[in-house]
N, C-alpha and C positions, 0 to 999 in steps of 0.2 A: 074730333071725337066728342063725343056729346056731353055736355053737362055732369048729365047724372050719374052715367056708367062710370066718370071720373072721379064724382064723387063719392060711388059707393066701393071703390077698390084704389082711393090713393093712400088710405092707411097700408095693405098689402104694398104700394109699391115701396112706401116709405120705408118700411120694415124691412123690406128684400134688398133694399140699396144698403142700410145701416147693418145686413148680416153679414154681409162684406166687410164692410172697416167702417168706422167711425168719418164722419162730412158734419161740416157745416152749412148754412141753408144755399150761399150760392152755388156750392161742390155740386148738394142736391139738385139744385135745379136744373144746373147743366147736365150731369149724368143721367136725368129723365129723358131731357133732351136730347141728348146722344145714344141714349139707350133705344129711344124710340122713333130714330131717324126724322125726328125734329116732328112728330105728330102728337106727340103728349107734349104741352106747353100748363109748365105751372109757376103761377104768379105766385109771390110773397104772400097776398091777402087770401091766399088757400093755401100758402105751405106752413107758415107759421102757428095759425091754427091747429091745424090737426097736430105738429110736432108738439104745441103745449098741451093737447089733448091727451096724447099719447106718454110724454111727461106725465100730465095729473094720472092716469092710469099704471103710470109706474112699468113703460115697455121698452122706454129708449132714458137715458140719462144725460143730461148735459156737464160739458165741463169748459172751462174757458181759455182760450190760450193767450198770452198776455206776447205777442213780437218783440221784439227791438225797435221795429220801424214798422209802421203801419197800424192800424186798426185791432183791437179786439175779436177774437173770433170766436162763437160758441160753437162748439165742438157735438153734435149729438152720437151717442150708441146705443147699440139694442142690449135691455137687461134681459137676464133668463124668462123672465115672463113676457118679453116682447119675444122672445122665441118663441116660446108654447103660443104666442096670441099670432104670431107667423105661420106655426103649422096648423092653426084652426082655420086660418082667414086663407091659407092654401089650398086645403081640406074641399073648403065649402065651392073655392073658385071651383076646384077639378071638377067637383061634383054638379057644380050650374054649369061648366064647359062642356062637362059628359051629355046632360040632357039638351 
């Protein structure tokens, strides 16, 4: 898939995955992956970005989960305004899909 188109609709995926349930970044990657019969491949130095982007806009929140065994895991989910910025960012897809 090409670069760019990936780049200008991985916030929509991001946000579509997070209206489901709350992931953290590997959950994510693989669920793109599984989602999109292994043709969407997203690296950590493009998933990470956009989720503190999307963080600094205030559309998903993070929280941490602390195990018994194993590693720390940040948790992301979508706030109310990452819903409203889901049905804008779905809006515009329909509408550049329609033309």
């Amino acid at each position: 898939m090409s670069r760019e188109l990936k780049r200008g609709t991985i916030e929509l995926v991001l946000l579509s995955l997070l209206e489901r349930r709350e992931r953290y970044g590997y959950e994510i990657v693989a669920a793109i992956e599984a989602a999109s019969g292994g043709r969407l491949e997203v690296r950590d130095g493009t998933l990470y970005p956009v989720l503190y982007r999307l963080e600094e806009a205030g559309f998903v929140a993070p929280r941490w989960e602390n195990p018994e065994r194993g590693v720390p895991r940040k948790y992301y989910r979508i706030t109310e305004e990452g819903r409203q910025e889901l049905d804008r960012l779905a809006a515009e897809w329909r509408e550049f899909a329609a033309a």
